[in-house]
C-alpha positions, -999 to +999 in steps of 0.1 A: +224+178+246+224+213+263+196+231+272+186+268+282+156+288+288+141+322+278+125+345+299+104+376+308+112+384+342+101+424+350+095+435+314+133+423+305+140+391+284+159+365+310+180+339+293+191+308+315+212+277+310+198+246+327+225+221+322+230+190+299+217+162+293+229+129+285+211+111+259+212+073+245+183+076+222+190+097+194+158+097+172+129+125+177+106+108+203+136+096+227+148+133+230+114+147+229+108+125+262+149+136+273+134+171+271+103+170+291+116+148+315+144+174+323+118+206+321+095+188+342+126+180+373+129+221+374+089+226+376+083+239+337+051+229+320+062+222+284+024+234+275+032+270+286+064+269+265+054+295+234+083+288+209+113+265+209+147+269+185+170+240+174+204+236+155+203+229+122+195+188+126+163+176+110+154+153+139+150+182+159+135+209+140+119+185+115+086+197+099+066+161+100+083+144+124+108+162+146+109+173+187+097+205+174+065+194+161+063+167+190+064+193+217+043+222+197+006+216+198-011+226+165+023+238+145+010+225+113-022+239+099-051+210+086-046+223+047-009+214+052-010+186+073-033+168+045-009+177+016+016+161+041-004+129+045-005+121+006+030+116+008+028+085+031+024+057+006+008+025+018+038+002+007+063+028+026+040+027+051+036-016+059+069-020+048+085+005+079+063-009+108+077-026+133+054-061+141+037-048+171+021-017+154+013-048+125-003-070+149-023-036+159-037-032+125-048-068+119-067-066+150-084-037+144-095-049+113-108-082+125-076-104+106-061-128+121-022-116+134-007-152+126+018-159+103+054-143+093+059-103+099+059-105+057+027-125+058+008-101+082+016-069+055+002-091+027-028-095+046-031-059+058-027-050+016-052-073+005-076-058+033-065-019+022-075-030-014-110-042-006-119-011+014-106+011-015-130-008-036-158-008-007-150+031-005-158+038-039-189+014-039-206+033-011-197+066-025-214+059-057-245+046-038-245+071-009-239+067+025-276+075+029-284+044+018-271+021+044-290+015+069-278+010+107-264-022+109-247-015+074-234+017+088-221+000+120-201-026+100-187-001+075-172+019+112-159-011+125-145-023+088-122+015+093-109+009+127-140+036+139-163+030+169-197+017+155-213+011+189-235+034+214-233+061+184-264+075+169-270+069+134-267+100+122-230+101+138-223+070+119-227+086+090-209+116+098-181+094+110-183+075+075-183+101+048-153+117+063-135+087+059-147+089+025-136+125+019-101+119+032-100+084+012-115+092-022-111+130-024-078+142-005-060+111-014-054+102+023-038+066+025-056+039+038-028+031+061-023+065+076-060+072+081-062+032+105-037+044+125-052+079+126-081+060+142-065+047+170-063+079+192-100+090+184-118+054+200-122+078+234-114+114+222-129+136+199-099+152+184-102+172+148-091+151+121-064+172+111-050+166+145-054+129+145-029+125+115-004+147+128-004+124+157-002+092+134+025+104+109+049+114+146+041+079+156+052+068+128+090+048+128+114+071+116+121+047+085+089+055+070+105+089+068+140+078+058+119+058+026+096+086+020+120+111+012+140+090-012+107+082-027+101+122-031+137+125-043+129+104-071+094+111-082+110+150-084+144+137-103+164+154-077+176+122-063+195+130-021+220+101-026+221+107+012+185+097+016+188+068-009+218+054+009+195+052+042+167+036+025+184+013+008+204+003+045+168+003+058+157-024+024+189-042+038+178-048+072+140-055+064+157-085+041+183-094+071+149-097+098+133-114+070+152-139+060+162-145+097+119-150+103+117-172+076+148-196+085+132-197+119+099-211+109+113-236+088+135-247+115+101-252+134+086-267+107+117-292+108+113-300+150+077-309+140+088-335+113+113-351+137+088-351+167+052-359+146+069-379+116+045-404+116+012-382+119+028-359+091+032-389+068-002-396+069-017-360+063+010-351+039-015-350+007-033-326+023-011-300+034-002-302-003-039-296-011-038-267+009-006-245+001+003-231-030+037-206-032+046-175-051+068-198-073+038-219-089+020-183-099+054-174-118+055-208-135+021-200-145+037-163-160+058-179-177+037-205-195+018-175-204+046-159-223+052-191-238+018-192-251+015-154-264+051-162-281+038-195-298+007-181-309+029-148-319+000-126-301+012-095-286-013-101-252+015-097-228+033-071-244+001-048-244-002-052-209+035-042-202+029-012-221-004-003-204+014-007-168+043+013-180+014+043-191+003+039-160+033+042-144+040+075-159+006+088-153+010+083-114+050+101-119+032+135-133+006+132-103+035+126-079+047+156-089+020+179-092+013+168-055+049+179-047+046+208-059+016+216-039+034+206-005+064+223-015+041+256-018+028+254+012+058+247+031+082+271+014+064+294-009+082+283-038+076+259-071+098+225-068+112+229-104+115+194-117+152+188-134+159+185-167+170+153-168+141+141-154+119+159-175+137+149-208+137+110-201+097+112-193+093+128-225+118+103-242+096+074-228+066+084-230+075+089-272+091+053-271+062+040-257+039+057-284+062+046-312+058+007-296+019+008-296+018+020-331+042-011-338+022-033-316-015-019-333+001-026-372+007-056-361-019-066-345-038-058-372-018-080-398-025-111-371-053-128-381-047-152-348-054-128-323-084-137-302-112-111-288-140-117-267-164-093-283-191-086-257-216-070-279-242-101-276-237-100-238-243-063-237-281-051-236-291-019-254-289+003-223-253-005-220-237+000-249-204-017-256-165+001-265-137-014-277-120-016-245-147-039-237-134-062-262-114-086-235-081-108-247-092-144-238-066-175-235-077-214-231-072-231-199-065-262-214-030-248-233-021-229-199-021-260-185-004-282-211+027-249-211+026-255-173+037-290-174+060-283-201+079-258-177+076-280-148+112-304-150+095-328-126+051-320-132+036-318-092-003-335-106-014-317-073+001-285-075-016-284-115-051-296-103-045-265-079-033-241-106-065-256-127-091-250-098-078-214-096-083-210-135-116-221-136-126-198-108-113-171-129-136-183-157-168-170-149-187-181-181-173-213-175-163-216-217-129-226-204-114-195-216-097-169-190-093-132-189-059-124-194-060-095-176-075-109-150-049-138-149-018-111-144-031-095-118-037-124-098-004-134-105+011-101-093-007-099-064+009-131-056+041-137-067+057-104-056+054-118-019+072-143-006+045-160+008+021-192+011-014-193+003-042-214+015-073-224-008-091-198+009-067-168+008-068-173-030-103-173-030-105-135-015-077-125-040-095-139-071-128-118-061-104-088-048-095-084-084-128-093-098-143-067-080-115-041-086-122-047-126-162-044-122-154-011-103-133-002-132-158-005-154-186+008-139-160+041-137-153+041-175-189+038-184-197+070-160 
């Protein structure tokens, strides 16, 4: 890397070269760090430095995340900066960080950093989830309602100081997290590690992300741009490529984490074989795996399929509405970013916008299918809540909820099972009847899938207890929801 120096030396414009550099670390940070280093050996403050040029390469002149922005101070205005930080999706986000920065996070929000690098994002999720549901609770309530020792829990919940603050500070500290969470759209994520360089500065918010998205691994922008690629239907097969090589290696460390700990696992059994053999019932009473949740999908299919109800099928077609929903928001918050950046509309193709028409009509044609014949199914069972419902709160027809027995999950799950586990069913039963909170010994099915999906997309195991929070994560998501429909 070669580096020269502009001038104003008696009115005149001075140009210089300084020499080159020879560099090993080729991402934004390392050279940013080459740079200074070799500024600071000829006596040049990078501070005093009023504008820089680069070639062509985005890790140098990169708008989010390159030297440039590294060595400018305040390059990118606040407006921008927070159109910037919507684009940082939690799952991008815990997926790219290395296990340090995760071990970070746990700790600053008071979880417990044991467990596989896969286990400690799970966590970190579940934890993201409740605060978006806390979030919107205390919005709806007002943060003037909380009183100090409320409003010092809620800080130290966010990664905020809580202590030798005044009250009123609290609160200022708390309803920006709100603003930036509930109405800029600020991810969770991004706004944690945002936190971490304001615990003994008070730096302007705007200036906090810009610090958290460049300490950010450069994968998180290698998966972010194919993600933008996609939701605009201008796929950079370049950027794809990279993120998929990125997916690749994420699997590799993985898989290599996992075969250590069961290698672990294996020099316990040989060493304790006789203290194992004796506690062996309850370690099987307190891990359950991924695997039993998608038995437990399954026998729910089975069911919908034997009693020919369409339950399942509506749900797929509700996620796939939603799924559309979030593309056209994607996009009208690209568009937005791609204003401020270059002045211009990004024009979404053609192609894209002629298969989210297509689908969108497919799915409308397959709920008129799925209402005629729902209607001609005498078989299909409703919870109608209208006798639980007191004048004041009217009931809908959304609020009539699909309902399935416990008892037939159970008997589909040991049909599925080639070899039934009576432990691993009594654990699957507990679980259900948790879920049942009018204990009739009928279940929610919506209820059920999410609990499953939480679950069984991770590759992880689950103690009594961990499926305890999940079970009143979602509960509390859908009591939110409805508290939103209502209003």
């Amino acid at each position: 890397m070669s580096i020269c120096i502009r001038y104003v030396h008696k009115l005149s414009i001075k140009e210089r070269f300084l020499g080159f550099i020879q560099v090993e670390e080729l991402d934004a940070l390392g050279l940013t760090n080459y740079i200074i280093e070799f500024l600071n050996s000829f006596g040049l403050d990078i501070t005093k430095c009023i504008s820089q040029s680069y070639d062509g390469a985005s890790v140098m002149s990169g708008s989010t995340n390159g030297v440039q922005v590294r060595q400018e101070g305040n390059v990118i205005s606040a407006d921008e900066i927070l159109k910037y930080s919507k684009l940082f999706k939690d799952e991008i986000t815990l997926d790219s960080l290395p296990r340090p920065q995760l071990v970070a996070l746990c700790r600053v929000l008071d979880l417990r950093p044991i467990g596989t690098t896969n286990f400690l994002r799970f966590k970190l999720r579940l934890k993201l989830r409740s605060l978006a549901i806390d979030d919107k609770k205390i919005q709806k309530e007002g943060v003037g309602t909380l009183n100090l020792s409320e409003l010092q829990q809620a800080c130290l919940a966010r990664g905020m100081r809580a202590y030798g603050l005044t009250e009123n500070r609290l609160q200022q500290q708390l309803t920006q997290w709100l603003d930036l969470s509930l109405n800029e759209k600020v991810p969770p994520s991004l706004l944690l590690i945002s936190r971490a360089f304001s615990f003994t500065e008070n730096i302007p918010i705007s200036d906090l992300l810009k610090r958290a998205i460049s300490e950010l691994p450069d994968s998180v922008g290698v998966s972010t741009k194919a993600d933008l690629g996609e939701r605009d239907g201008t796929i950079n097969n370049k950027a794809k490529l990279e993120a998929i090589k990125e997916e690749e290696r994420k699997v590799a460390e993985e898989i290599k984490e996992n075969l250590e700990v069961k290698k672990k696992e294996l020099e316990e059994l040989v060493d304790k074989a006789p203290v194992l053999k004796d506690t062996i019932g309850i370690i099987k009473e307190e891990e359950i795996t991924s695997t039993d949740f998608k038995t437990l999908a399954n026998a729910i299919e089975n069911l919908s399929c034997e009693k020919k109800k369409l339950v399942v099928e509506k749900e797929e077609i509700k996620d796939l509405k939603g799924e559309l929903n979030d593309y056209a928001k994607d996009v009208n918050n690209l568009q937005e970013v791609m204003i401020a950046e270059k002045n211009e509309k990004v024009r979404e193709s053609k192609a894209a916008n002629n298969l989210f028409n297509k689908v969108n009509y497919m799915i409308y044609k397959i709920e008129q299918v799925v209402n005629e014949l729902e209607l001609n199914e005498s078989e299909i069972e409703c919870c109608n809540v209208k006798n639980k419902v007191s004048i004041d709160e009217p009931t809908t027809v959304e609020c009539e909820l699909i309902k399935i027995k416990i008892d037939e999950l159970i008997s589909w799950v040991r049909k599925l099972q080639n070899v039934p586990d009576d432990e691993k069913i009594k654990k699957i039963a507990e679980i259900l009847s948790k879920i049942d909170e009018d204990g009739d010994g009928s279940v929610r099915l919506d209820t059920v899938l999410k609990v499953i999906q939480m679950i069984s997309t991770e590759n992880v195991k689950l103690s009594k207890k961990e499926i305890d929070m999940i079970i009143q994560l979602v509960m509390k998501e859908e009591e939110m929801e409805c508290l939103e429909k209502k209003n």
